[in-house]
Each structure stands twice: as structure tokens, then as C-alpha cells.
N, C-alpha and C positions, 0 to 999 in steps of 0.2 A: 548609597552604593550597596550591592550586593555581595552579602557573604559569598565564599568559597562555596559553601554548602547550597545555598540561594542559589546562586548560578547554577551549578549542576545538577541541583533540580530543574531548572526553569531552560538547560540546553535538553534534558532528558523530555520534557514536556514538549517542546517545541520540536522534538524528532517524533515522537509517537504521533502529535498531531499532524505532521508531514505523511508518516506512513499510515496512517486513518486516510490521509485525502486523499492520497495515493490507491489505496486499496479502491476506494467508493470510483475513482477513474474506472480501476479494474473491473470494476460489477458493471457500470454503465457502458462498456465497451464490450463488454461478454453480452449483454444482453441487446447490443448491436449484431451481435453476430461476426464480432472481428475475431480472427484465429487466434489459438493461442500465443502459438511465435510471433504472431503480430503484435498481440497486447505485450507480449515479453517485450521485446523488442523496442519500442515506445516507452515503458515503463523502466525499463533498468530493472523489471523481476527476474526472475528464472522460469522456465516452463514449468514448472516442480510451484513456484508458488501461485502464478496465477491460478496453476489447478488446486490448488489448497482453497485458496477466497472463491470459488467457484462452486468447489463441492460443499465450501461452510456456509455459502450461501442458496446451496442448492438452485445451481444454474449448471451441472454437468452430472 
């Protein structure tokens, strides 16, 4: 069984790798050419982040 501590590493790891896959959606969807309020909209981002993973990946 997992410590207290164990777990809340292992819930924290298990959100970051959600929001990792999430992001990689966002890049492959920018690079379709879907809008931004589209990709928001789909994604549960805000217009404000997809433009962040956009410009970090230099796709806008």
C-alpha cells in the first residue's frame, strides 16, 4: 500500500502526464490548422494557453 506521501506524488505525476498529453493534442491540432477557440474549446484550455504551447512551440 501506498504512503500518504507515495500517493501524492503518484496523483501529482499522473496530472502532469495528463496535461503533457493534453498539450501534445494542442500542437497536433495547431498544426492542423484548427482555430484557436476551437482547440480551446475541445481541450478545456483557455485561449490564453493554447497561445502559450503555440508560441513555446513555435507554431504562431
Amino acid at each position: 500500500m501506498l504512503s500518504m506521501d507515495h500517493y501524492t506524488y503518484w496523483k501529482e505525476g499522473v496530472a502532469e502526464g495528463r496535461a503533457e498529453g493534453k498539450a501534445e493534442v494542442v500542437i497536433q491540432m495547431l498544426r492542423k490548422h484548427l482555430s484557436l477557440e476551437m482547440i480551446a474549446e475541445v481541450t478545456n484550455f483557455t485561449v490564453e494557453e493554447v497561445k502559450a504551447i503555440a508560441k513555446e512551440h513555435a507554431l504562431i
